[in-house]
PDB file of N, CA, C, O and CB in Angstrom:
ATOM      1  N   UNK A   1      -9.888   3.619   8.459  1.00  0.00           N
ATOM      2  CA  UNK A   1      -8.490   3.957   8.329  1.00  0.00           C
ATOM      3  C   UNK A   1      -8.353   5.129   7.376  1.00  0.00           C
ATOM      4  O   UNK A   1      -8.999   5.273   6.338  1.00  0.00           O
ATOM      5  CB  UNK A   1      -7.670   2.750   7.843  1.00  0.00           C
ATOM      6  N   UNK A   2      -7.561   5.832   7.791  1.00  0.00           N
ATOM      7  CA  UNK A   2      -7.572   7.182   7.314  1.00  0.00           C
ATOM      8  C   UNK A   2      -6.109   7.431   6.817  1.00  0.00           C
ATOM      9  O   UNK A   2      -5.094   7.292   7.501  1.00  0.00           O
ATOM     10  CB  UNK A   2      -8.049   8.225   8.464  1.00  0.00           C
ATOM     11  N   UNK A   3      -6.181   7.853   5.411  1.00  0.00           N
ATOM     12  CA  UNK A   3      -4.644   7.539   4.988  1.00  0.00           C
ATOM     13  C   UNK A   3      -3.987   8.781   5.089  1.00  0.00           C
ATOM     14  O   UNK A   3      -2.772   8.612   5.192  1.00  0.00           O
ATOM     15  CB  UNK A   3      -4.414   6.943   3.460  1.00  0.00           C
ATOM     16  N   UNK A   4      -4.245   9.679   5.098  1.00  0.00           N
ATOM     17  CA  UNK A   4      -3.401  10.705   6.065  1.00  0.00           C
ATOM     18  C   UNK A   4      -3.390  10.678   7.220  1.00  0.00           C
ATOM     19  O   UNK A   4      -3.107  11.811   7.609  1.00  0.00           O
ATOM     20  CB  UNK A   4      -3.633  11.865   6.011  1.00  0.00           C
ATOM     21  N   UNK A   5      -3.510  10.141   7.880  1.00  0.00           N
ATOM     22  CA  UNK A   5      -3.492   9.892   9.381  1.00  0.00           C
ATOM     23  C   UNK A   5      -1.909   9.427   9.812  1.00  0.00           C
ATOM     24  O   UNK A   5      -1.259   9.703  10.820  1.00  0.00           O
ATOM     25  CB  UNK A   5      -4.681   8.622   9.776  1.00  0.00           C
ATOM     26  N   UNK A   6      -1.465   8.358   8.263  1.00  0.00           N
ATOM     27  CA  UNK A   6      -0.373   7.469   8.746  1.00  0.00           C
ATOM     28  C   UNK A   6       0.566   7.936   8.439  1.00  0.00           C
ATOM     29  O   UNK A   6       0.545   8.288   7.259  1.00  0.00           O
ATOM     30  CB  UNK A   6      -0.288   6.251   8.404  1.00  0.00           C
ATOM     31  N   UNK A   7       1.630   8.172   9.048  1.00  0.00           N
ATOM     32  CA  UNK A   7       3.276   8.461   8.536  1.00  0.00           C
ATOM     33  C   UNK A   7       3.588   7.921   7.878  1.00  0.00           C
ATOM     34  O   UNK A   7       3.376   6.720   8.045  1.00  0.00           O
ATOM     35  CB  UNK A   7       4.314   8.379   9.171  1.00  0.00           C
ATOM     36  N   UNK A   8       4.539   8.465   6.266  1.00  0.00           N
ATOM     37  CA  UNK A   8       4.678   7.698   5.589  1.00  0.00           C
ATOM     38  C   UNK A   8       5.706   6.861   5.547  1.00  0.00           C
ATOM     39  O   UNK A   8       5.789   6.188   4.520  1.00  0.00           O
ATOM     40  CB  UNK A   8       4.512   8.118   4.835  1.00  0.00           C
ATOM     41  N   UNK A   9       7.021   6.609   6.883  1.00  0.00           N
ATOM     42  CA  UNK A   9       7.572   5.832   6.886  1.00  0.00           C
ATOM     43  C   UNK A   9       6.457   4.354   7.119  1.00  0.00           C
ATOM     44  O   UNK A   9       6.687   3.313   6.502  1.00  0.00           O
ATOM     45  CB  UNK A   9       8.591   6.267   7.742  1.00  0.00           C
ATOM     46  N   UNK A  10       5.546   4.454   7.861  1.00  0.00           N
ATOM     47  CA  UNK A  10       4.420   3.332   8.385  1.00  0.00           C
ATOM     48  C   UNK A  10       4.100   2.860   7.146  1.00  0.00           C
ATOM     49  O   UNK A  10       4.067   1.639   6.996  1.00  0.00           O
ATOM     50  CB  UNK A  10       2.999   3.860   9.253  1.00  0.00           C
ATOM     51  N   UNK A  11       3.805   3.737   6.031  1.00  0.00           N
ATOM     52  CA  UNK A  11       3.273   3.220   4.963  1.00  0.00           C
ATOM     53  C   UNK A  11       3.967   2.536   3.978  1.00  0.00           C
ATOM     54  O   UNK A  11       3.482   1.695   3.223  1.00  0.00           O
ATOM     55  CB  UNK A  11       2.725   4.034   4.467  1.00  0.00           C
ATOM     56  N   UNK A  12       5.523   3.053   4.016  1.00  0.00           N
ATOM     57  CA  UNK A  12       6.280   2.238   3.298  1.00  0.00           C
ATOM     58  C   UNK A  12       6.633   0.841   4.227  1.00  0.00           C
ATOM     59  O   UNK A  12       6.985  -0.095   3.508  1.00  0.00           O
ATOM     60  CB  UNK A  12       7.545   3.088   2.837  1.00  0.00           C
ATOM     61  N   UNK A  13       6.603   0.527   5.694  1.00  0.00           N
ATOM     62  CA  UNK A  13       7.082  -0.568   5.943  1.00  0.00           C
ATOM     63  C   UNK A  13       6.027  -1.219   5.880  1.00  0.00           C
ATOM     64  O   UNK A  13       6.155  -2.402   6.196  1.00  0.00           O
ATOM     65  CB  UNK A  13       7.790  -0.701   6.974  1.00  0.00           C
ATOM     66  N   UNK A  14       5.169  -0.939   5.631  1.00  0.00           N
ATOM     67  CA  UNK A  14       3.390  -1.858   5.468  1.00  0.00           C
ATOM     68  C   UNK A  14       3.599  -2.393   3.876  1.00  0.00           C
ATOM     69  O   UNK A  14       3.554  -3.593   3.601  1.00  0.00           O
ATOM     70  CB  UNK A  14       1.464  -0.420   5.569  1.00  0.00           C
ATOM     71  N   UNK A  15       3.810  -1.444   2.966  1.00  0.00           N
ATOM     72  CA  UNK A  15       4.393  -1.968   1.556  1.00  0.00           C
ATOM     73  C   UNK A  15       5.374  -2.958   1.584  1.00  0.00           C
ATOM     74  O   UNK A  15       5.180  -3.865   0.774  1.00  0.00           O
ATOM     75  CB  UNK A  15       5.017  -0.915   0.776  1.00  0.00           C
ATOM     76  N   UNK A  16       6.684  -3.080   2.497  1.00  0.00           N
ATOM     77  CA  UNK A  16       7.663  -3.603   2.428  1.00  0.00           C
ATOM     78  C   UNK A  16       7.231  -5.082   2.995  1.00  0.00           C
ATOM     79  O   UNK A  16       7.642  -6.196   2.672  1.00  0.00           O
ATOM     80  CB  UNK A  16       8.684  -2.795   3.057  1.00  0.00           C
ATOM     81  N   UNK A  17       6.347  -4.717   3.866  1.00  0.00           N
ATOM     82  CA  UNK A  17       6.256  -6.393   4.583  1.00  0.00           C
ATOM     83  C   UNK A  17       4.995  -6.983   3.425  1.00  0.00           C
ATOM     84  O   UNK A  17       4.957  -8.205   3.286  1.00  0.00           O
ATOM     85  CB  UNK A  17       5.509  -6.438   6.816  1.00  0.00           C
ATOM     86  N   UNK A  18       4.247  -6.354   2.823  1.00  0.00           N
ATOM     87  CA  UNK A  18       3.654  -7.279   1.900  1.00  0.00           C
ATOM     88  C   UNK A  18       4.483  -7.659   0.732  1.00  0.00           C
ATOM     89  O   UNK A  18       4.388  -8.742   0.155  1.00  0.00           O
ATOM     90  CB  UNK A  18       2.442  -6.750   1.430  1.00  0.00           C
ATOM     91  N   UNK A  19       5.341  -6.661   0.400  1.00  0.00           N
ATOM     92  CA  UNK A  19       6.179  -7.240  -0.715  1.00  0.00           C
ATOM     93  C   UNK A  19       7.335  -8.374  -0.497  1.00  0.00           C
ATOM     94  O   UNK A  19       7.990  -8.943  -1.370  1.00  0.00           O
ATOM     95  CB  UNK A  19       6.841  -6.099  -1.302  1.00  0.00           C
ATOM     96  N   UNK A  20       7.394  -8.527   0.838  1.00  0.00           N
ATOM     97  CA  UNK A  20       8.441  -9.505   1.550  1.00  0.00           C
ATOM     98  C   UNK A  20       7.292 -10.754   1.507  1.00  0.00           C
ATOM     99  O   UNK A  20       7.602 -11.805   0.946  1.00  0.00           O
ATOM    100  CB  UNK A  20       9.115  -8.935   3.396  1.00  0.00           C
ATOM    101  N   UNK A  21       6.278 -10.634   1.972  1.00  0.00           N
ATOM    102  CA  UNK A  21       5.217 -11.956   1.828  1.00  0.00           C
ATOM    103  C   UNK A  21       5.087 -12.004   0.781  1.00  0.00           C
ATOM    104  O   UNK A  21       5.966 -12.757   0.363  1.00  0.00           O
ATOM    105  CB  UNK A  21       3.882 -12.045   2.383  1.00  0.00           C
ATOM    106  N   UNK A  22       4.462 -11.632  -0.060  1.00  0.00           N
ATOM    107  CA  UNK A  22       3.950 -11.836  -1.273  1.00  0.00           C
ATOM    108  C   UNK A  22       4.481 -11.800  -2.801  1.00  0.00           C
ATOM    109  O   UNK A  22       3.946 -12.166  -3.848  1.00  0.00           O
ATOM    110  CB  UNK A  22       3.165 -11.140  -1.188  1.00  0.00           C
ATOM    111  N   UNK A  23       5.841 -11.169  -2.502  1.00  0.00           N
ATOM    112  CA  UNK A  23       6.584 -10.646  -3.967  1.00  0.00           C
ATOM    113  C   UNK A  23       5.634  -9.804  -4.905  1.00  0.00           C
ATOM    114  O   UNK A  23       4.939  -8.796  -4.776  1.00  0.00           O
ATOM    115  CB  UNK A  23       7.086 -12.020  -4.946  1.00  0.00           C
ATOM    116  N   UNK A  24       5.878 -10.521  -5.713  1.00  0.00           N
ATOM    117  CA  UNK A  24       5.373  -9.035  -6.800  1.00  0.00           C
ATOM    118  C   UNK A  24       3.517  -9.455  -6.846  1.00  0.00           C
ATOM    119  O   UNK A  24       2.704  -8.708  -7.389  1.00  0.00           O
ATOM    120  CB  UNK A  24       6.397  -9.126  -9.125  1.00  0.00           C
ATOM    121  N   UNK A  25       3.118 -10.836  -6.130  1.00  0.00           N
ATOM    122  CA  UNK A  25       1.281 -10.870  -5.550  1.00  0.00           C
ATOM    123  C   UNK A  25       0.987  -9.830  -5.040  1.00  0.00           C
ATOM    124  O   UNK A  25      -0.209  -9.539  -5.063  1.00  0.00           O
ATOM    125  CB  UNK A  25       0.759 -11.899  -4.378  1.00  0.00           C
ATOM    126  N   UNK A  26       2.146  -8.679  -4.253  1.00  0.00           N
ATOM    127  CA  UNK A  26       1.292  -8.009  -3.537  1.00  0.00           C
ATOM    128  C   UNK A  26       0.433  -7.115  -4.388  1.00  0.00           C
ATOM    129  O   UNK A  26      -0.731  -7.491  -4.247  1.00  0.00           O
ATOM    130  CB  UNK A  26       1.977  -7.330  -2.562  1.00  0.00           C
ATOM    131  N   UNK A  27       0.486  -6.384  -4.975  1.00  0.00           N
ATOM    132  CA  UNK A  27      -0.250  -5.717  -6.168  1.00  0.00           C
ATOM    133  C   UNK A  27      -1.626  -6.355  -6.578  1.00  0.00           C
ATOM    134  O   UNK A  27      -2.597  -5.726  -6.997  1.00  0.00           O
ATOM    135  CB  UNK A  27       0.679  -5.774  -7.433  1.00  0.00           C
ATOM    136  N   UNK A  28      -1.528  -7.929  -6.354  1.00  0.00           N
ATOM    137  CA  UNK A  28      -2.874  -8.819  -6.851  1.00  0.00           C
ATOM    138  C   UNK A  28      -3.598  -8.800  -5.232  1.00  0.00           C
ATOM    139  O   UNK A  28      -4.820  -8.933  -5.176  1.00  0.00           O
ATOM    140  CB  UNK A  28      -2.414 -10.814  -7.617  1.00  0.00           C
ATOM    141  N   UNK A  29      -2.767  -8.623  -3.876  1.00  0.00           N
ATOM    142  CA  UNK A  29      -3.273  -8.774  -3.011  1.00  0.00           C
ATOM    143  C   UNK A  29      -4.374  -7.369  -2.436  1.00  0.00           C
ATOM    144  O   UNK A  29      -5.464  -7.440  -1.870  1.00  0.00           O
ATOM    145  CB  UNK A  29      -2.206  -9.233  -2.319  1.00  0.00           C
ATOM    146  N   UNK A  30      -3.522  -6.080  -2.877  1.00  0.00           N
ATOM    147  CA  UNK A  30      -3.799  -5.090  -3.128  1.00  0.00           C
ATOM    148  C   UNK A  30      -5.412  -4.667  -3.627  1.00  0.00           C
ATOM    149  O   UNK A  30      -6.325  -3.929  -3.256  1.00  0.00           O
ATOM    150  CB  UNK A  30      -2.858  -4.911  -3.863  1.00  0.00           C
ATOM    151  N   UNK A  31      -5.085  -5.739  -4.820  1.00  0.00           N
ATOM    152  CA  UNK A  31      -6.581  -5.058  -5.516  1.00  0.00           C
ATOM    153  C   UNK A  31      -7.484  -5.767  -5.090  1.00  0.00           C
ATOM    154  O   UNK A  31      -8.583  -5.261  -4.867  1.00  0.00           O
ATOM    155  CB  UNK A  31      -6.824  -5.025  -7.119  1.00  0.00           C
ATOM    156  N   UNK A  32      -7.186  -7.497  -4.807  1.00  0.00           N
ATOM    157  CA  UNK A  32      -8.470  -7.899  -4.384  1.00  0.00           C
ATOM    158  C   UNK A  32      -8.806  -7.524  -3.159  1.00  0.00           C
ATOM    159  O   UNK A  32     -10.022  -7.631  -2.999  1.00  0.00           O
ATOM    160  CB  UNK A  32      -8.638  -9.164  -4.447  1.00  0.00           C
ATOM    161  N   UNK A  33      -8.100  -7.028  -1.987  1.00  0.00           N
ATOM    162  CA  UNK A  33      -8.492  -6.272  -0.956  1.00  0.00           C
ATOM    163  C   UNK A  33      -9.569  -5.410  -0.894  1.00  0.00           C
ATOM    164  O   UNK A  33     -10.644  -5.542  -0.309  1.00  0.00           O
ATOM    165  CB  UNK A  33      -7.642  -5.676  -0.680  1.00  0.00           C
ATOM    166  N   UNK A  34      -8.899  -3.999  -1.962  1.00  0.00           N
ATOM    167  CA  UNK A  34     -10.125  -3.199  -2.720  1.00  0.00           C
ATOM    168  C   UNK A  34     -11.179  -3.327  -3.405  1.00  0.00           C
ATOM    169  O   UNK A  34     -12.118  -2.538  -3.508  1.00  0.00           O
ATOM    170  CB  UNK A  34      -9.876  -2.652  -3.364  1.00  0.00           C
ATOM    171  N   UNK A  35     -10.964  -4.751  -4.080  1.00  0.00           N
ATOM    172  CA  UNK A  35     -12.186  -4.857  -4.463  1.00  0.00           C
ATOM    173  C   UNK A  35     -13.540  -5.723  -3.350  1.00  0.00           C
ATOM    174  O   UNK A  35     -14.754  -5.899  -3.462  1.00  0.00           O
ATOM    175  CB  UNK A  35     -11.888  -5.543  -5.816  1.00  0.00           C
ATOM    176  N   UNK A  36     -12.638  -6.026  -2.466  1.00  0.00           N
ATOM    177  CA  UNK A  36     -13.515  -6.494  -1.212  1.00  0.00           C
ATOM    178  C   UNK A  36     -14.587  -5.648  -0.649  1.00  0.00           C
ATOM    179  O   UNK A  36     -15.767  -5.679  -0.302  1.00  0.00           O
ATOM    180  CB  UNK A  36     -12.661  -6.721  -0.079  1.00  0.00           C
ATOM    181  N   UNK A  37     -13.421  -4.775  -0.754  1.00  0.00           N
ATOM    182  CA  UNK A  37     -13.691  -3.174   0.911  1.00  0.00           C
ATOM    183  C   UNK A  37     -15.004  -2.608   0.334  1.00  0.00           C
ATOM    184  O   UNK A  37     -16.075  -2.350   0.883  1.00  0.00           O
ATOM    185  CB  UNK A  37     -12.047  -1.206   1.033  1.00  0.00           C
ATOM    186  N   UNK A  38     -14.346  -2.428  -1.693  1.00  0.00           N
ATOM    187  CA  UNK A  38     -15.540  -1.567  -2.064  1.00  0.00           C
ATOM    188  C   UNK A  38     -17.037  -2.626  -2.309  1.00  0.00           C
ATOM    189  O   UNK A  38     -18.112  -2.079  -2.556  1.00  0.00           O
ATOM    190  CB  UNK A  38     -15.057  -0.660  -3.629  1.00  0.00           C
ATOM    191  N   UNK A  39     -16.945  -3.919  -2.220  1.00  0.00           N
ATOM    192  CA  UNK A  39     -18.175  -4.317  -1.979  1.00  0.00           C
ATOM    193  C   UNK A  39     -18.727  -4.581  -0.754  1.00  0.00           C
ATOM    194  O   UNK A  39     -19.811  -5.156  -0.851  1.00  0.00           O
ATOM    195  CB  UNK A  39     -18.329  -5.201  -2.566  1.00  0.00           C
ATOM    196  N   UNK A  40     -18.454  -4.418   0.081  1.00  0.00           N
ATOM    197  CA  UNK A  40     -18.739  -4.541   1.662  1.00  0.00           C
ATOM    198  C   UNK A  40     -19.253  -3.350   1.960  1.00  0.00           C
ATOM    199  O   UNK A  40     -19.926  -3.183   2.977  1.00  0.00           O
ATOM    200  CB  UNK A  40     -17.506  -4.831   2.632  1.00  0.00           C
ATOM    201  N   UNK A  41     -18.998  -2.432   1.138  1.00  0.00           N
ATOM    202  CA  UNK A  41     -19.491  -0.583   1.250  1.00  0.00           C
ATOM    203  C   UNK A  41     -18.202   0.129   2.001  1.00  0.00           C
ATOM    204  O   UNK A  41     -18.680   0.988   2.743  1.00  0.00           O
ATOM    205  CB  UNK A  41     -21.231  -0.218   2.500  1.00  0.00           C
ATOM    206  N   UNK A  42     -16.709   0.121   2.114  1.00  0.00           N
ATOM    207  CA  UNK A  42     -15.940   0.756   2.544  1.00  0.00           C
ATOM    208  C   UNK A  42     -15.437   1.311   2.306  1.00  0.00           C
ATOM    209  O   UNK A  42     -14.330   1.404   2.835  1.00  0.00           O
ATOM    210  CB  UNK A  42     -15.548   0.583   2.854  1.00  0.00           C
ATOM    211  N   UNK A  43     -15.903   2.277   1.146  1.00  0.00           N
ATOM    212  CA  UNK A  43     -14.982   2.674   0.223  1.00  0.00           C
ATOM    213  C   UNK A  43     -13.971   3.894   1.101  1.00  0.00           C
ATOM    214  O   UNK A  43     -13.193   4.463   0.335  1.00  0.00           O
ATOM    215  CB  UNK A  43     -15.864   3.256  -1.197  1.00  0.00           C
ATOM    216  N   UNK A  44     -13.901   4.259   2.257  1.00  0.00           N
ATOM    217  CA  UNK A  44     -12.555   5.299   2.389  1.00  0.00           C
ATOM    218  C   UNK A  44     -11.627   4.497   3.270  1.00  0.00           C
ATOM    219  O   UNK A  44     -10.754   5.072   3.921  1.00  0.00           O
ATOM    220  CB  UNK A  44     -12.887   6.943   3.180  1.00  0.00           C
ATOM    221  N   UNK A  45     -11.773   3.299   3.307  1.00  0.00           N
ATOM    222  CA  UNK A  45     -10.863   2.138   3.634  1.00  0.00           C
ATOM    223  C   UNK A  45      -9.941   1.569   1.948  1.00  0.00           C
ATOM    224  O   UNK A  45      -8.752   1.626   1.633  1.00  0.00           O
ATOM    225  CB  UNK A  45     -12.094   0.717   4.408  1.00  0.00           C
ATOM    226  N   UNK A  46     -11.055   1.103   1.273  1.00  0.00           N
ATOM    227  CA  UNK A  46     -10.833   1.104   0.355  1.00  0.00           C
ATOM    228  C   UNK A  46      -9.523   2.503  -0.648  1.00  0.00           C
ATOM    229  O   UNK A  46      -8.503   2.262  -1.293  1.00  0.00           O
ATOM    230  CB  UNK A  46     -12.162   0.918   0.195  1.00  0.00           C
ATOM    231  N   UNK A  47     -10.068   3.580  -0.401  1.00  0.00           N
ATOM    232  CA  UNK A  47      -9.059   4.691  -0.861  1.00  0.00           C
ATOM    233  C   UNK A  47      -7.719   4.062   0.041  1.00  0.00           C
ATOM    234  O   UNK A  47      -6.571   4.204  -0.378  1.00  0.00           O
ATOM    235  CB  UNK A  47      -9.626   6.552  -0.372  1.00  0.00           C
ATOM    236  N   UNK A  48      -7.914   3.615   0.854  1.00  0.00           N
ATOM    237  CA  UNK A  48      -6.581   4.076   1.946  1.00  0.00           C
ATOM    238  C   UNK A  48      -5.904   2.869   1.055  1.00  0.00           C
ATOM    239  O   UNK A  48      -5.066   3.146   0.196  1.00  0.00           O
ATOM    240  CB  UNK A  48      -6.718   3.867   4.166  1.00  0.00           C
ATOM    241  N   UNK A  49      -6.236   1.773   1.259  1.00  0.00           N
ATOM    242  CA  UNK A  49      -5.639   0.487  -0.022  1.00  0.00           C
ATOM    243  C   UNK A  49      -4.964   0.980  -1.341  1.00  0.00           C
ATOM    244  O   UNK A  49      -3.909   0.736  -1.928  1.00  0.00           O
ATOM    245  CB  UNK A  49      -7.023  -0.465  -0.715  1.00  0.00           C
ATOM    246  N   UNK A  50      -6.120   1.838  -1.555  1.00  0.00           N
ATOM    247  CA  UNK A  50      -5.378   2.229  -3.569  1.00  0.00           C
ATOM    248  C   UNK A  50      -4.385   3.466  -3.090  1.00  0.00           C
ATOM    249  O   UNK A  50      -3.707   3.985  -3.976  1.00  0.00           O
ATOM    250  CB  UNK A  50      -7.055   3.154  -5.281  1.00  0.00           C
ATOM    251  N   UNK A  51      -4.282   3.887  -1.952  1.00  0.00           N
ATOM    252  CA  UNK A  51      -2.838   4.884  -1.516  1.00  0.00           C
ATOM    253  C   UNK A  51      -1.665   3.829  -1.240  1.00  0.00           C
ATOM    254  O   UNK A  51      -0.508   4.013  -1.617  1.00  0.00           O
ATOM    255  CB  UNK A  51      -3.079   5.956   0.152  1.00  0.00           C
ATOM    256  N   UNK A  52      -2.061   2.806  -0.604  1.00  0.00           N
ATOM    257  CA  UNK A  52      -0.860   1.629  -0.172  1.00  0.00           C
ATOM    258  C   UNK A  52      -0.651   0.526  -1.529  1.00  0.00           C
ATOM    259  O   UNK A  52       0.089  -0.458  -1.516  1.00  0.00           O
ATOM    260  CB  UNK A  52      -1.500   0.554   1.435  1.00  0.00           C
ATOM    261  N   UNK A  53      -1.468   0.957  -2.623  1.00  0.00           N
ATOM    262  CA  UNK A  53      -0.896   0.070  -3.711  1.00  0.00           C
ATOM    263  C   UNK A  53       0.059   1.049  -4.522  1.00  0.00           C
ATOM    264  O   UNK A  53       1.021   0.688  -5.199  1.00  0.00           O
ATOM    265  CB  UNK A  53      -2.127  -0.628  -4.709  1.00  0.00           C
ATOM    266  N   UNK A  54      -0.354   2.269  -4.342  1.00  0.00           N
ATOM    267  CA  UNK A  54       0.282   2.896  -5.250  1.00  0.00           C
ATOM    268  C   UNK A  54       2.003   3.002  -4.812  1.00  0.00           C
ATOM    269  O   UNK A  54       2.916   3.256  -5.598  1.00  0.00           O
ATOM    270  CB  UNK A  54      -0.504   4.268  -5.412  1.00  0.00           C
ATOM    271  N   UNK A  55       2.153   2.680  -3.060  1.00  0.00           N
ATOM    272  CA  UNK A  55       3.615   2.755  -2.329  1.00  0.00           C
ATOM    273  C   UNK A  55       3.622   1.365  -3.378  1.00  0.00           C
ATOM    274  O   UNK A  55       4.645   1.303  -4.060  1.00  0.00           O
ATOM    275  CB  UNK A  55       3.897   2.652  -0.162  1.00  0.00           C
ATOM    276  N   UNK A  56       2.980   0.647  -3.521  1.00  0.00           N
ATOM    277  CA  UNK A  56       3.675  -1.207  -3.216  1.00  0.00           C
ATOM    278  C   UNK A  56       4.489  -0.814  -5.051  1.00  0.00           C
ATOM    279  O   UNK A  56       5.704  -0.943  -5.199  1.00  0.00           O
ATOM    280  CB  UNK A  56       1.717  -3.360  -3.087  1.00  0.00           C
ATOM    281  N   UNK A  57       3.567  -0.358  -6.239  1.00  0.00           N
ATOM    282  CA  UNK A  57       4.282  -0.183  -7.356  1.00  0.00           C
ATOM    283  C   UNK A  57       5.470   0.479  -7.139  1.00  0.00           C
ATOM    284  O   UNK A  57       6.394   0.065  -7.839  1.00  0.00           O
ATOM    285  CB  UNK A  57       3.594   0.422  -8.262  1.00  0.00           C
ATOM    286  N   UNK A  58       5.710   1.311  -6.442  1.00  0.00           N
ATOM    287  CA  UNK A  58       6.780   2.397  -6.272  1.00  0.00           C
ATOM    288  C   UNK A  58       7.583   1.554  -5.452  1.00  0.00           C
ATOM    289  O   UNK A  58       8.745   1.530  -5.858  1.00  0.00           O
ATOM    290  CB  UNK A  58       6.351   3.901  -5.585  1.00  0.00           C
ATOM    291  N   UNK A  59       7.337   0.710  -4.236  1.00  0.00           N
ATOM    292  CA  UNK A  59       8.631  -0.521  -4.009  1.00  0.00           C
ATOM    293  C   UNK A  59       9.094  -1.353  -5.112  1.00  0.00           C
ATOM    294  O   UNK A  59      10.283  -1.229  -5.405  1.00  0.00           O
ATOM    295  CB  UNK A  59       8.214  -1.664  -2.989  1.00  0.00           C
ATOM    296  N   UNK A  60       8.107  -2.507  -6.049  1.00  0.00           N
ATOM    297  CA  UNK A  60       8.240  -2.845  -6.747  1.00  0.00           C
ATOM    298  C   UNK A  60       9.131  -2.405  -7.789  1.00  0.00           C
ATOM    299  O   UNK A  60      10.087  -3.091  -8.149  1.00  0.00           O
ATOM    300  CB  UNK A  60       7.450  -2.992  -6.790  1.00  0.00           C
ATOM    301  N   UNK A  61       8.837  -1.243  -8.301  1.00  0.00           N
ATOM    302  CA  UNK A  61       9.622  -0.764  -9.070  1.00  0.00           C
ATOM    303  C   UNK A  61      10.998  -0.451  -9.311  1.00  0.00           C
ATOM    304  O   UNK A  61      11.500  -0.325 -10.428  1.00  0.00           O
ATOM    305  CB  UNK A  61       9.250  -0.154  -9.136  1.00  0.00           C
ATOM    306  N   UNK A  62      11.912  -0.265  -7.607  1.00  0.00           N
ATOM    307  CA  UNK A  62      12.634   0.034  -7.274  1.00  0.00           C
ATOM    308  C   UNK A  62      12.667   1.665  -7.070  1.00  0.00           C
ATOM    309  O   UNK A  62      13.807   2.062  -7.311  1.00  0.00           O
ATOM    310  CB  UNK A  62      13.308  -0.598  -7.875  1.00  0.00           C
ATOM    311  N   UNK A  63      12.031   2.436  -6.808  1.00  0.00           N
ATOM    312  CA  UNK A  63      11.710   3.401  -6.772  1.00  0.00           C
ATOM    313  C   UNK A  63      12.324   3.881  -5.656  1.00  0.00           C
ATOM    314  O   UNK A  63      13.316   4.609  -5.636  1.00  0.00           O
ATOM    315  CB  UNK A  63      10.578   3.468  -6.919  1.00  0.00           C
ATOM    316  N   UNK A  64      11.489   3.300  -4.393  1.00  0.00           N
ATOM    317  CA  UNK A  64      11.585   3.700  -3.084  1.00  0.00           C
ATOM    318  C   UNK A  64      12.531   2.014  -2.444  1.00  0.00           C
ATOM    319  O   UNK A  64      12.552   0.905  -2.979  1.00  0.00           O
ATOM    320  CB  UNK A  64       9.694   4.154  -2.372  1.00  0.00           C
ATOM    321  N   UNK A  65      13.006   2.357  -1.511  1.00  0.00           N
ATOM    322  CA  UNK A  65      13.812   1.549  -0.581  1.00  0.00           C
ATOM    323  C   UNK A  65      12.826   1.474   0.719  1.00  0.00           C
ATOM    324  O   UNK A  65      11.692   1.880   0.971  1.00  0.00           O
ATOM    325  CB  UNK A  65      15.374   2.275  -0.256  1.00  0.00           C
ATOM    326  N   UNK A  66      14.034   0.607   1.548  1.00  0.00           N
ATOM    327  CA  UNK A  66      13.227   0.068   2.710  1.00  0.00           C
ATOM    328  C   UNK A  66      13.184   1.243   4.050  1.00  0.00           C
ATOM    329  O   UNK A  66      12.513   1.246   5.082  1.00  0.00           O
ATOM    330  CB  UNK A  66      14.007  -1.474   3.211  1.00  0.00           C
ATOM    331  N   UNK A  67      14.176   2.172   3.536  1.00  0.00           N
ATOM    332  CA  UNK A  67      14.831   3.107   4.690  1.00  0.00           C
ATOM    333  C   UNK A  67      13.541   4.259   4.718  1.00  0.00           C
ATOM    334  O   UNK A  67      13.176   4.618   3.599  1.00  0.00           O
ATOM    335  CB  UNK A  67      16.660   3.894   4.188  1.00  0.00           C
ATOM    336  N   UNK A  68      13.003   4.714   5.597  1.00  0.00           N
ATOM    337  CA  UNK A  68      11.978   6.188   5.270  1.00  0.00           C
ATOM    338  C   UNK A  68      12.238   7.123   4.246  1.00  0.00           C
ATOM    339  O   UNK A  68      13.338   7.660   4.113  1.00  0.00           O
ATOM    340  CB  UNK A  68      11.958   7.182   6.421  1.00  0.00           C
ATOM    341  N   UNK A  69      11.099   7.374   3.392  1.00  0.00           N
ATOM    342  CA  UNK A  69      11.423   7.948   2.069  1.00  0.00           C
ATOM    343  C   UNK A  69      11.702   9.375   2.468  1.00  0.00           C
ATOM    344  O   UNK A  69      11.367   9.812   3.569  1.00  0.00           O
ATOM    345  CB  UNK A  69      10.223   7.792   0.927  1.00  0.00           C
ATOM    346  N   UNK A  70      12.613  10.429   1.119  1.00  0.00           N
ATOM    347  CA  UNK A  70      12.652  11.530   1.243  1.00  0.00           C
ATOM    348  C   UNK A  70      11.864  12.152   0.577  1.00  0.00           C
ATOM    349  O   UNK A  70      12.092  12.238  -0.630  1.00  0.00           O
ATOM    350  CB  UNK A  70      13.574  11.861   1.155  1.00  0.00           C
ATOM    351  N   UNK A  71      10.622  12.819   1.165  1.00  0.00           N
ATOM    352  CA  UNK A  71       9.514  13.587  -0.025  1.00  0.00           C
ATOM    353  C   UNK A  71      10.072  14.723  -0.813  1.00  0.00           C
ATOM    354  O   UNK A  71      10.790  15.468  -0.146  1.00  0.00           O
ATOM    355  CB  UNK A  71       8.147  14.305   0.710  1.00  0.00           C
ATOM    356  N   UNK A  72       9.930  15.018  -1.977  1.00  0.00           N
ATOM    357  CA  UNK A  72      10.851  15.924  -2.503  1.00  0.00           C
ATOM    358  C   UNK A  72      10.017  16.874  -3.277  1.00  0.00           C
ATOM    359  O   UNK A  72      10.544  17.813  -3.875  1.00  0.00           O
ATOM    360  CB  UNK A  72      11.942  15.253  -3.333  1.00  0.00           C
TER     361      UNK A  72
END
């Protein structure tokens, strides 16, 4: 998985539905993911994770909303 590949509306509703499952776990779900990927040897799967944790803080935070973000 290639994280420029994905539109970043895709990436925020991928944030949104883990933060809808998980509440504020997703961040714990996040890392142990990554820390999976990078022992399995995946690490540019792994990158693509620490790009989709960094959306999930920025939902969390209230940062970004559910609507497609405006890059600025």
């Amino acid at each position: 998985m290639r994280l420029e590949l994905l539109p970043v509306d895709s990436l925020t509703r991928i944030a949104w539905a883990l933060v809808d499952a998980h509440g504020t776990e997703a961040l714990g779900v996040a890392d142990r993911t990554i820390h999976e990927l990078e022992s399995e040897g995946s690490p540019v799967v792994a990158d693509a994770w620490r790009g989709l944790r960094s959306v999930l803080e920025d939902v969390l935070e209230g940062r970004l909303g559910r609507d497609a973000p405006t890059i600025h």
